[in-house]
Backbone bond lengths (Angstrom), bond angles and torsions (degrees), N, CA, C in turn:
res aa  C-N    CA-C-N  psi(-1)  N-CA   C-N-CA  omega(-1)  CA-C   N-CA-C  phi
1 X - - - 1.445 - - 1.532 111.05 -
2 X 1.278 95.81 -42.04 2.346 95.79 -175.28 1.577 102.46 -58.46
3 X 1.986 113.72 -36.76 1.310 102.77 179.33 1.228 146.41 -55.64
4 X 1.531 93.57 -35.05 1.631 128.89 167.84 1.433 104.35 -80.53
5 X 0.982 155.02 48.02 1.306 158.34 -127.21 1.924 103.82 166.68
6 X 1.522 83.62 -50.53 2.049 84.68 -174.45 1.070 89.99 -77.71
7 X 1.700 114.44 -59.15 1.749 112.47 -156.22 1.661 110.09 -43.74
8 X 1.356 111.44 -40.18 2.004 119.79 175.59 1.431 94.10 -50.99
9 X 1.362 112.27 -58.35 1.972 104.98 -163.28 1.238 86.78 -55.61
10 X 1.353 135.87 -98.15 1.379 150.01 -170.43 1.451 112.80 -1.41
11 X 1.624 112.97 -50.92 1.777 133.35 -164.31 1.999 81.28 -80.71
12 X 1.297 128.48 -52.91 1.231 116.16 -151.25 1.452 105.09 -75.89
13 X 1.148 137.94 -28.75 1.372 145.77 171.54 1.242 120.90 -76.26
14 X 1.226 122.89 -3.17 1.857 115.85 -165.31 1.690 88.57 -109.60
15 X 1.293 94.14 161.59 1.621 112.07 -149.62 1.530 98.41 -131.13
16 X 1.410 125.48 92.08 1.263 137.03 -178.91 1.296 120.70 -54.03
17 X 1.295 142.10 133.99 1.821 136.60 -175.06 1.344 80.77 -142.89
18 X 1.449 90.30 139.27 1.350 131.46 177.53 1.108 98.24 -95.27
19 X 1.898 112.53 148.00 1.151 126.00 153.03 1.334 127.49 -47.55
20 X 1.117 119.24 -33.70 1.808 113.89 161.32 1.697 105.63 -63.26
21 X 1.105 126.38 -40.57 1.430 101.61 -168.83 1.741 104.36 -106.89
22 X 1.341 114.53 22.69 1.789 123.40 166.21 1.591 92.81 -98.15
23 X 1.708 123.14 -88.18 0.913 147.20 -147.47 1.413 116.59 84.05
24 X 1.659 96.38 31.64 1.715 103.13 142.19 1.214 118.21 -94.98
25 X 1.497 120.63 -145.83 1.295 111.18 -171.50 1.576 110.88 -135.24
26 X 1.074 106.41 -6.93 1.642 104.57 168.29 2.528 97.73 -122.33
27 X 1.393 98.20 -151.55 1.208 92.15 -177.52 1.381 112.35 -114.06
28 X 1.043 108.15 -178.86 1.689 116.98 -175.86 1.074 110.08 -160.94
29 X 2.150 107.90 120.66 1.544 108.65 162.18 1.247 131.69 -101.79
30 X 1.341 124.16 140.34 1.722 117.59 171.63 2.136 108.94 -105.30
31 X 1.143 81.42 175.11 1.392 85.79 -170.18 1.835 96.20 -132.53
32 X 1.484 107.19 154.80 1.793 105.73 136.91 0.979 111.08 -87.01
33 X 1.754 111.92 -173.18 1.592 109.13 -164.44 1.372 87.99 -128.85
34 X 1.659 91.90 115.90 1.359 119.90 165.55 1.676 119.80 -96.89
35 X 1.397 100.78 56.58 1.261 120.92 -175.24 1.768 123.68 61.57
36 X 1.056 99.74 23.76 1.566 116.82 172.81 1.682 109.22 -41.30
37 X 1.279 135.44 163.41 1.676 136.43 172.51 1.510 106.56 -87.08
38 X 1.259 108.90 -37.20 1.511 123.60 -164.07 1.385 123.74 -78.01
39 X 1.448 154.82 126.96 1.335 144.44 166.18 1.700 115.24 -38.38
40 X 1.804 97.51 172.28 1.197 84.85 -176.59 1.603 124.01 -68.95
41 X 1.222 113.84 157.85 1.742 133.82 -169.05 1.380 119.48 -128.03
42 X 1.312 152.69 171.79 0.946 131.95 139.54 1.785 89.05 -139.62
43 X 1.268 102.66 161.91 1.852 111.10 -177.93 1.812 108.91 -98.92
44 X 1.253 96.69 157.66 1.665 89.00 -174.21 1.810 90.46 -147.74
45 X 1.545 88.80 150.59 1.612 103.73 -175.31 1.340 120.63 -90.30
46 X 1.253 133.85 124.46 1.047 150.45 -147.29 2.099 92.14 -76.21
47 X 1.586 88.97 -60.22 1.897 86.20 -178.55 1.065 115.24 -62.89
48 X 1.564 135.29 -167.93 1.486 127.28 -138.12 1.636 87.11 -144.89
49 X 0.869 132.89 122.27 2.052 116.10 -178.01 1.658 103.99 127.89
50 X 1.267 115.63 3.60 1.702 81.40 -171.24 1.656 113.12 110.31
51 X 1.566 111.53 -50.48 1.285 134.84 -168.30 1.255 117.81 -78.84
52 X 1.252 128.97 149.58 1.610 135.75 -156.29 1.580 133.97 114.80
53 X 0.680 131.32 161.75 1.603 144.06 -171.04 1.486 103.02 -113.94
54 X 1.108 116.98 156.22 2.013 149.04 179.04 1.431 98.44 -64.30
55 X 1.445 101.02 -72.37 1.387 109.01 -173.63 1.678 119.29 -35.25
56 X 1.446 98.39 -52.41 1.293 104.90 -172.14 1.610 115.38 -101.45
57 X 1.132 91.77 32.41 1.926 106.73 171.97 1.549 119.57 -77.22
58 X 1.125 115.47 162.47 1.392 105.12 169.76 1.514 125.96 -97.27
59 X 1.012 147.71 98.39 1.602 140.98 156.94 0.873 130.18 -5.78
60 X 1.336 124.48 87.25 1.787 128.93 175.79 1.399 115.14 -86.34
61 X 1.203 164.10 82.50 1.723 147.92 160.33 2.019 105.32 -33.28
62 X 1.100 71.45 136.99 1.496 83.52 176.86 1.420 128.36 -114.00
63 X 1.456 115.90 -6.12 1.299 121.71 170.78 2.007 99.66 -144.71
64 X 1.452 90.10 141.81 1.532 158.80 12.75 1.278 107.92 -90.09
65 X 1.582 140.63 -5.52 0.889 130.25 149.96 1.365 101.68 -178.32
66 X 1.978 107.22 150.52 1.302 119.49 -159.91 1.325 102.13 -27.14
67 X 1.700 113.36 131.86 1.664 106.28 149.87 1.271 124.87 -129.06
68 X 1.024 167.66 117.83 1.628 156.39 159.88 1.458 117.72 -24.60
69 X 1.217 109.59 95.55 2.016 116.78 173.67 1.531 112.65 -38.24
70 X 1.285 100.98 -41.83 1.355 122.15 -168.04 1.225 115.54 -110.19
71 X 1.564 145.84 29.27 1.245 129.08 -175.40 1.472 148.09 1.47
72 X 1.066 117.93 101.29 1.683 113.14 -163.99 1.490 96.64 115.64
73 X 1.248 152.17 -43.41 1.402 147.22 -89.49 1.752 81.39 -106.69
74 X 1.513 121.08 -34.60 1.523 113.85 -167.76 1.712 94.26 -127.45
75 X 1.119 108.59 135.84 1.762 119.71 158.02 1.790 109.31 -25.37
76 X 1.849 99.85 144.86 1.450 92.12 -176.11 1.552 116.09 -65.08
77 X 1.915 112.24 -22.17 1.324 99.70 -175.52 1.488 114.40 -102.88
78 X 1.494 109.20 9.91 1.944 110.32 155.91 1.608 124.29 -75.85
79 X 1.956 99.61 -25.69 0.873 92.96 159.10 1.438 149.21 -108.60
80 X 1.631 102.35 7.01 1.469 129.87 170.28 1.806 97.34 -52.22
81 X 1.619 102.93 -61.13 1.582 109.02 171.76 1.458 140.66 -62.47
82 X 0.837 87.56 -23.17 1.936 107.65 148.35 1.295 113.67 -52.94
83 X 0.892 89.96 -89.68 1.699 109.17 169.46 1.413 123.35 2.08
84 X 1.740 102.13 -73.60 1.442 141.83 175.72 1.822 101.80 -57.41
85 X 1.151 100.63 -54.71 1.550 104.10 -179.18 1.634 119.66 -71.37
86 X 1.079 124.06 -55.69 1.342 111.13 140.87 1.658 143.87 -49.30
87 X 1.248 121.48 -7.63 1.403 130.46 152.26 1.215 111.25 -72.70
88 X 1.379 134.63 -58.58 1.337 138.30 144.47 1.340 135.80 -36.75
89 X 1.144 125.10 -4.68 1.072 132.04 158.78 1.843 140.77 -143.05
90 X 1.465 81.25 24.31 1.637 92.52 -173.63 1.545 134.76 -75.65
91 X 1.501 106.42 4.40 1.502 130.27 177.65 1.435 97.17 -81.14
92 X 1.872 122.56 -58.31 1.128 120.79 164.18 1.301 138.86 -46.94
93 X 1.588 123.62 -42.19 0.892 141.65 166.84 1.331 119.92 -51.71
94 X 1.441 123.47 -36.24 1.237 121.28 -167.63 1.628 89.17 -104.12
95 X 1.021 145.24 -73.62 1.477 141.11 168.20 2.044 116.54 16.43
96 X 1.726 88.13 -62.55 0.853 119.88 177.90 1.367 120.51 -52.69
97 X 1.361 133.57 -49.96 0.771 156.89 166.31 1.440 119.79 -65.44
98 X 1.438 118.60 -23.52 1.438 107.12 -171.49 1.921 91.99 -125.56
99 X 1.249 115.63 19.87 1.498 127.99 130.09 1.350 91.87 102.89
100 X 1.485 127.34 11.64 1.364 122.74 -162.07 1.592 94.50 -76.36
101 X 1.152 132.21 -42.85 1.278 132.06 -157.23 1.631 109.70 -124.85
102 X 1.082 106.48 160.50 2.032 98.46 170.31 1.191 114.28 -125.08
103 X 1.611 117.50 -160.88 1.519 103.40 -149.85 1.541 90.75 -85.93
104 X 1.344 148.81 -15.90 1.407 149.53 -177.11 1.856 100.87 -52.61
105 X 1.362 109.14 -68.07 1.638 105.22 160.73 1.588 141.45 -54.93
106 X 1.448 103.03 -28.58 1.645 106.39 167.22 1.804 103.23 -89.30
107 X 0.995 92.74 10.33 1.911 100.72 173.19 1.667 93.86 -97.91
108 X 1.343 136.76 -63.66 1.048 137.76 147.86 1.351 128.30 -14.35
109 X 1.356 136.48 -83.56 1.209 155.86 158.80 1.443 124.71 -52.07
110 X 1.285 120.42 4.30 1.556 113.96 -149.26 2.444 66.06 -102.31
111 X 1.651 86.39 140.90 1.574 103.55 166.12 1.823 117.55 -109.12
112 X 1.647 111.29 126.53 1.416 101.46 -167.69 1.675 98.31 -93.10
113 X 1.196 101.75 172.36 1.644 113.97 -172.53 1.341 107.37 -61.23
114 X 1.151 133.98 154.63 1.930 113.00 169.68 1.398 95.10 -83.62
């Protein structure tokens, strides 16, 4: 029950970006840290459109530099673009996360892929 309990905190705080406002090609959520164990992360969607669920996202680490939680979990060139997009945006990303700012400013600041 406590697990199903975090995963809700976790699901209720993460902040979905669309491929229009990434300029990747599927979606990506970040979170603040609502006392999580783990560094910062952000989740990425396995389908290609926008479309997909949290749960079934993939785990990226984002510092010291992009890594896959899960190895294999995304294509080499979903996650080549990952990658790129989180290099590009990892001031935001982490900001975000450590509560300095909210999603109105990483709405602001957030940089899309060219």
């Amino acid at each position: 029950m406590t697990e199903d309990l975090d995963s809700f905190e976790e699901a209720y705080a993460m902040a979905k970006l669309p491929p229009r406002l990434t300029g990747l090609p599927m979606a990506v959520w970040i979170t603040p840290n609502e006392g999580f164990p783990h560094d910062v992360r952000v989740r990425v969607s396995r389908i290609p459109g926008g479309r997909g669920r949290w749960p079934d996202a993939a785990s990226v680490a984002v510092r010291p530099q992009p890594r896959e939680i899960a190895t294999g979990s995304l294509t080499t060139a979903d996650f080549a673009a990952v990658g790129r997009w989180i290099d590009l945006n990892r001031a935001v990303i982490v900001d975000y996360r450590d509560g300095s700012i909210d999603i109105d400013e990483v709405l602001q600041r957030l940089a899309r892929l060219p």
